[in-house]
C-alpha positions as CSV (number, residue, x, y, z in Angstrom):
1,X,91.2,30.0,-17.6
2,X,94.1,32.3,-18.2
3,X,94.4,34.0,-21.7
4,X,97.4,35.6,-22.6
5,X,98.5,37.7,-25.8
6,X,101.8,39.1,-26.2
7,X,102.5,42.3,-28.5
8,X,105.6,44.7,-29.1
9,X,107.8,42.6,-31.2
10,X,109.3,43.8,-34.3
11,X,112.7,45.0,-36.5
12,X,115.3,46.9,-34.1
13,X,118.8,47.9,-34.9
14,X,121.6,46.5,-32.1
15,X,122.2,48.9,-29.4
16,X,118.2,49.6,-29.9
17,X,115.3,48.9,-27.7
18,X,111.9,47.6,-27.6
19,X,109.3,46.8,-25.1
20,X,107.1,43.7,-24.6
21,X,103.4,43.6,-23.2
22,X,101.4,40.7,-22.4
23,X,98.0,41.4,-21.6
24,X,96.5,38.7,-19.2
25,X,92.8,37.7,-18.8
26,X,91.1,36.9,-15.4
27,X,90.2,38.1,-12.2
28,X,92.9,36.0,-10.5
29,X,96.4,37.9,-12.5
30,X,97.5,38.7,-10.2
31,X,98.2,35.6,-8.0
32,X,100.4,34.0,-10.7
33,X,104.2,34.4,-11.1
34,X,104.9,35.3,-14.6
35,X,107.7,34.7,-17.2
36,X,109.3,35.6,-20.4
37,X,110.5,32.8,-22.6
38,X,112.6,32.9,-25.9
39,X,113.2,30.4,-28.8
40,X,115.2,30.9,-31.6
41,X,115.2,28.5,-34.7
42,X,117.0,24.9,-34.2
43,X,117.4,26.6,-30.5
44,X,115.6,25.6,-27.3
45,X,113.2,27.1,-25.7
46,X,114.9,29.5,-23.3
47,X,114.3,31.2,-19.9
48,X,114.5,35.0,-19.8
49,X,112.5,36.8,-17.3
50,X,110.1,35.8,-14.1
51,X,108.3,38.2,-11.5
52,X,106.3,37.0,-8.9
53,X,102.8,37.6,-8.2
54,X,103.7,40.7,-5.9
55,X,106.6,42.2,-8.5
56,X,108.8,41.6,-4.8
57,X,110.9,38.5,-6.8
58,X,111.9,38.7,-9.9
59,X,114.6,36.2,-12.0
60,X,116.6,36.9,-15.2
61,X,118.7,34.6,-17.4
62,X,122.5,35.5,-17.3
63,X,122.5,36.4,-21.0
64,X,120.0,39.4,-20.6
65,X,120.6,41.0,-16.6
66,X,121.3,44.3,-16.3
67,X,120.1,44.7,-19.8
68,X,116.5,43.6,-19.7
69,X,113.6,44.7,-17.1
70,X,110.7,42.4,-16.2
71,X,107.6,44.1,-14.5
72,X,103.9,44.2,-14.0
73,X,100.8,46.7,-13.6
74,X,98.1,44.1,-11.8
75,X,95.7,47.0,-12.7
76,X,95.9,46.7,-16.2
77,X,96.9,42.6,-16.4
78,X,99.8,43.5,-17.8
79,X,103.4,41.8,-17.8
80,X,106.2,44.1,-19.6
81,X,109.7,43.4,-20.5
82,X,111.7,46.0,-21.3
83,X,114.6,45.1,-23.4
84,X,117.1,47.4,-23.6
85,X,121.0,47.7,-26.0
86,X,119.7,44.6,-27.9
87,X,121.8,42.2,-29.2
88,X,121.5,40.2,-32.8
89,X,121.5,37.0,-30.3
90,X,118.6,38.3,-28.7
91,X,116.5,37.7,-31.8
92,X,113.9,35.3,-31.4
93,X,110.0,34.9,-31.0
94,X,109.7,36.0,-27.5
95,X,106.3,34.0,-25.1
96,X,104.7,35.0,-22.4
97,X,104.0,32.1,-19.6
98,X,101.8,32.1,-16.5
99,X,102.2,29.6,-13.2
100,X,99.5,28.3,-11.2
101,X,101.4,29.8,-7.9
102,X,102.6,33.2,-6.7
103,X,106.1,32.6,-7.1
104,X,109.2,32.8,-9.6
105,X,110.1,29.8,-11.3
106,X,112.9,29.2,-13.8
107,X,111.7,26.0,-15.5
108,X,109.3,26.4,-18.5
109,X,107.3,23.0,-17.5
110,X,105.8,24.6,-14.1
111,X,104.0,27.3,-16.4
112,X,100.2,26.5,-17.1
113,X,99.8,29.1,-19.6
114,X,101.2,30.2,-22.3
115,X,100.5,33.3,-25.2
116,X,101.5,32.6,-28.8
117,X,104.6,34.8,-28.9
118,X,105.7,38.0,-30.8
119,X,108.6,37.7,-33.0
120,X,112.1,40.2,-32.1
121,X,114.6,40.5,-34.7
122,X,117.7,42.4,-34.2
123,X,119.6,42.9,-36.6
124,X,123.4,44.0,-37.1
């Protein structure tokens, strides 16, 4: 069983920036692809961020490239994204998501695993 907790989520400014950890249990981390997922209220959940189990592949939703970094330390089960000139639309509580398999996925329904989420709020 995969346990996940997220942590780094808090009050920024615009133009700030924060960064998020997830900190993954389990001797197998490393094999699963992770993603970042956001949801903002009345909004749907939302694709952000994927890295594969390697860090070779990684994804990012149009609304946060060049802006936000995905990566991972398979030494310390950790999953960071790095979130960089924040944006008031960026506010929202922020999950971290594992697959089953080693490779990037877009779609929230192929993650088995998922943290309770850490709450961004960027305000203007």
């Amino acid at each position: 069983q995969v346990q996940l907790v997220e942590s780094g989520g808090g009050l920024v400014q615009a133009g700030g920036s924060l960064r998020l950890s997830c900190a993954a249990s389990g001797h197998t981390f490393s094999r699963n692809a992770m993603g970042w997922f956001r949801q903002a209220p009345g909004n749907e959940r939302e694709f952000v961020a994927a890295i594969s189990w390697s860090a070779a592949d990684t994804l990012y939703a149009t609304s946060v490239k060049g802006r936000f970094t995905i990566s991972r330390d398979n030494a310390k089960n950790t999953v960071y994204l790095q979130m960089n000139s924040l944006k008031p639309e960026d506010t929202a509580v922020y999950y971290c998501a594992a697959r089953y398999y080693s490779s990037t996925s877009y779609f929230s329904q192929e993650y088995a695993y998922w943290g309770q989420g850490t709450q961004v709020t960027v305000s203007s």
